[in-house]
C-alpha positions as CSV (number, residue, x, y, z in Angstrom):
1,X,150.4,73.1,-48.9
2,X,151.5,69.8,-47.6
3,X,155.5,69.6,-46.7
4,X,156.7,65.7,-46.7
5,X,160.5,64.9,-46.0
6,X,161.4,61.8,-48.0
7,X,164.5,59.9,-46.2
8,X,165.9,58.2,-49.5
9,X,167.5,54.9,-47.3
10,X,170.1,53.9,-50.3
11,X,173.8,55.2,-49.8
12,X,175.0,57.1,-52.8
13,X,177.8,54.9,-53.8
14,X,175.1,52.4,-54.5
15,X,172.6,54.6,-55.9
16,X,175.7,55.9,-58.4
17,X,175.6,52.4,-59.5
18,X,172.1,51.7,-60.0
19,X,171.9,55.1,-62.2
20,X,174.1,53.5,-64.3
21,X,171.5,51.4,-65.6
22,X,168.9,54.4,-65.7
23,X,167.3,53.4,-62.5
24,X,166.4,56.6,-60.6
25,X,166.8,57.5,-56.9
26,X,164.2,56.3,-55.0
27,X,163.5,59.6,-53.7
28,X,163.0,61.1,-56.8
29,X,160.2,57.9,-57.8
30,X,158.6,58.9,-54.8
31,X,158.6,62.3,-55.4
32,X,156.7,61.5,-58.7
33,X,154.5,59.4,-57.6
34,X,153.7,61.8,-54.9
35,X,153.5,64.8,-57.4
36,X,151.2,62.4,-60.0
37,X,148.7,62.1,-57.5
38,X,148.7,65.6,-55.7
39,X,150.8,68.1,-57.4
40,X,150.8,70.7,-54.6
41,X,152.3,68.6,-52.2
42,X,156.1,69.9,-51.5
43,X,159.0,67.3,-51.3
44,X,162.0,67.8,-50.1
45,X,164.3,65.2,-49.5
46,X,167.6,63.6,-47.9
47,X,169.9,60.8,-47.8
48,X,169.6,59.7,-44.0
49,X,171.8,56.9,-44.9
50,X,174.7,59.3,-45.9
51,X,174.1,61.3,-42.8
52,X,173.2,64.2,-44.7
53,X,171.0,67.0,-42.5
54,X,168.2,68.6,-42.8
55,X,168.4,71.8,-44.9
56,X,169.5,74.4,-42.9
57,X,166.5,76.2,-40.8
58,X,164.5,73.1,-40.9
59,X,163.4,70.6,-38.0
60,X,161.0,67.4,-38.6
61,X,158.2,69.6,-37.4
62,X,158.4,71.6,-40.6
63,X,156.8,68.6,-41.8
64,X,153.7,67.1,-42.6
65,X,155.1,63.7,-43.0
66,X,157.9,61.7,-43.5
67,X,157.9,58.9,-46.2
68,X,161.2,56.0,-45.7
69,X,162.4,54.9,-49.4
70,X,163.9,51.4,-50.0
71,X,166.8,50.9,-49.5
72,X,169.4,48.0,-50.7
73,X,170.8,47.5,-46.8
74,X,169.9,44.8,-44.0
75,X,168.5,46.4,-41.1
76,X,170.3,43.4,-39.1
77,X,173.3,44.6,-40.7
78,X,174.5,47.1,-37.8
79,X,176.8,49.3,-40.1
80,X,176.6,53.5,-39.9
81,X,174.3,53.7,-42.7
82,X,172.2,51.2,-41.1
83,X,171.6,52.9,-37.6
84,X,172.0,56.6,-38.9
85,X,168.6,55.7,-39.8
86,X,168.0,53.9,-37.2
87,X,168.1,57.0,-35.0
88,X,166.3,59.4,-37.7
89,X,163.3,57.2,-37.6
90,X,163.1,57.3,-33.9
91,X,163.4,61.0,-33.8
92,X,160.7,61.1,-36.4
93,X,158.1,59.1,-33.6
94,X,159.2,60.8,-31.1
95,X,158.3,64.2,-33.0
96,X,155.5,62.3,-33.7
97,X,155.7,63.1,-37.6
98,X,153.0,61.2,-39.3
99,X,155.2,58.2,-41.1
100,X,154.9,56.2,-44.3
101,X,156.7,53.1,-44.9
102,X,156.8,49.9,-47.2
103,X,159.5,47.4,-47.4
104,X,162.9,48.9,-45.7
105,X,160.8,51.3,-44.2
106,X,158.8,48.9,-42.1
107,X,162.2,47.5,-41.3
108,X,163.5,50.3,-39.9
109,X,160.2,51.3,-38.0
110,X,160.1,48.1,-36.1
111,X,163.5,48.5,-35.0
112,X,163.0,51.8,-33.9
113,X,160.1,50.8,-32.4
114,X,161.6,48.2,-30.3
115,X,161.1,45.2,-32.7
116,X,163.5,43.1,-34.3
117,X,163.7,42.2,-37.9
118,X,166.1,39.0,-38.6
119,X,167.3,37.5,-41.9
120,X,164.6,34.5,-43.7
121,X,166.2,31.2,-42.7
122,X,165.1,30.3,-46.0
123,X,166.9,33.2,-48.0
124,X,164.8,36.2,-49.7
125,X,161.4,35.5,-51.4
126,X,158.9,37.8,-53.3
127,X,156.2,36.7,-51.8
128,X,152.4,37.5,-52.3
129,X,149.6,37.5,-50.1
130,X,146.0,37.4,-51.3
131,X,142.9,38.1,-50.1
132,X,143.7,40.9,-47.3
133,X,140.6,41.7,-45.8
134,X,140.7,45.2,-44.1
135,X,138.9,44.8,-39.8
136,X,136.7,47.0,-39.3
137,X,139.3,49.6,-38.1
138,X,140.9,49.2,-41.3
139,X,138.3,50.3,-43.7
140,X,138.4,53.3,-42.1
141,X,141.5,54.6,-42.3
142,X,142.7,56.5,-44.9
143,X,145.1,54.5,-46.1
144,X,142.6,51.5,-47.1
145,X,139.6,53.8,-47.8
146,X,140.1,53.4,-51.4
147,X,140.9,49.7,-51.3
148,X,138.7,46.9,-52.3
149,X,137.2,44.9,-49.0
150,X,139.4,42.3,-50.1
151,X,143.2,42.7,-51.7
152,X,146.3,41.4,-52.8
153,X,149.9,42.5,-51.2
154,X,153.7,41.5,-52.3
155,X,155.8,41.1,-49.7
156,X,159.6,40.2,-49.8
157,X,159.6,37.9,-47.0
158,X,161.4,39.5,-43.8
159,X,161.1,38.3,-40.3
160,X,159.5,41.0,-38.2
161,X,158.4,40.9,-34.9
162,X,157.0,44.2,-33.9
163,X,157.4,46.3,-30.3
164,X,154.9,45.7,-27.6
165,X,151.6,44.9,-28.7
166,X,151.0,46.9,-31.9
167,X,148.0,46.2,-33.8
168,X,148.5,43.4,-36.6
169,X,148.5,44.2,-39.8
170,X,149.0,42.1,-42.9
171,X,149.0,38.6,-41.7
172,X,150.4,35.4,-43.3
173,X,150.9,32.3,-41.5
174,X,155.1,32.2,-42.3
175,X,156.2,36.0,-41.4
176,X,154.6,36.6,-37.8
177,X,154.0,40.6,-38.6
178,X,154.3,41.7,-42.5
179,X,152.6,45.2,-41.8
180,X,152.7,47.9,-38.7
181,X,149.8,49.9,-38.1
182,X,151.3,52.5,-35.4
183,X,147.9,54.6,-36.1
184,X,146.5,51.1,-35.0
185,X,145.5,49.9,-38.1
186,X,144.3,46.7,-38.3
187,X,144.2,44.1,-41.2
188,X,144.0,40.0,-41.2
189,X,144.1,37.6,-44.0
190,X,141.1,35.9,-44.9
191,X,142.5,32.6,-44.7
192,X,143.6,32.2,-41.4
């Protein structure tokens, strides 16, 4: 039975508020989603963004794999909640715990990685980028196995520049690095 740890990345006193309109925590959607898909999979979960621990007896290596939430926060915004995570996430590399990320997530694994992520000059968009095409690396990897050869993507517009040299991923010509494939995944948009 797979064991993932989901680090929900929204502080309670904002969650509280966003139940208040019947939104759920974003641990407990991925926790669904997860359980929809593959019901034996075990989740546990915890708010890295509160500080909270692991349960007690636990260490990342109990794990499988880790899964980041969204989160309302900045990752420019160097506040407690914002490096707590900071930190978790580069304990989770160096444990080398397999990672899954979208939105804050990739955030806060470029930062941990050594990248910077800065604030859109232009303000936040919702953008949408069409016709990915997976490299030849891509359509490989499990996470695009299932994919058309070609695909769409949202994107909500972040500056990222990622450590190093990572491999690319999803490319568009006004956000320099969109996607980070630290399995070296690789991806390009058809258009460039």
């Amino acid at each position: 039975m797979l064991r993932i740890l989901i680090a929900d990345g929204t502080p309670a006193a904002m969650q509280a508020e966003r139940e208040t309109f019947g939104i759920p925590s974003n641990a407990s959607l991925f926790e669904a989603a997860l359980g929809s898909q593959q019901p034996h999979i075990q989740c546990s979960s915890i708010n890295v963004a509160d500080g909270q621990d692991l349960p007690d007896g636990l260490s990342l290596e109990d794990f499988d794999g880790l899964m980041f939430s969204g989160s309302p926060l900045h990752i420019y915004d160097w506040t407690p909640e914002v490096t707590r995570q900071i930190d978790f996430a580069r304990a989770a590399f160096t444990a080398g715990l397999p990672v899954w990320a979208s939105c804050w997530g990739l955030q806060l694994a470029t930062v941990a990685l050594g990248g910077t992520v800065r604030r859109n000059p232009r303000g936040r968009e919702l953008g949408v980028a069409r016709a990915i095409t997976a490299t030849e690396a891509g359509r490989s990897h499990p996470l695009l196995g299932t994919r058309p050869f070609v695909f769409p993507l949202t994107d909500r517009g972040r500056r990222r520049r990622g450590p190093g040299n990572p491999t690319r991923g999803f490319i568009r010509q006004d956000l320099p690095l969109s996607l980070i494939g630290c399995s070296r995944l690789a991806l390009s948009n058809s258009r460039l």
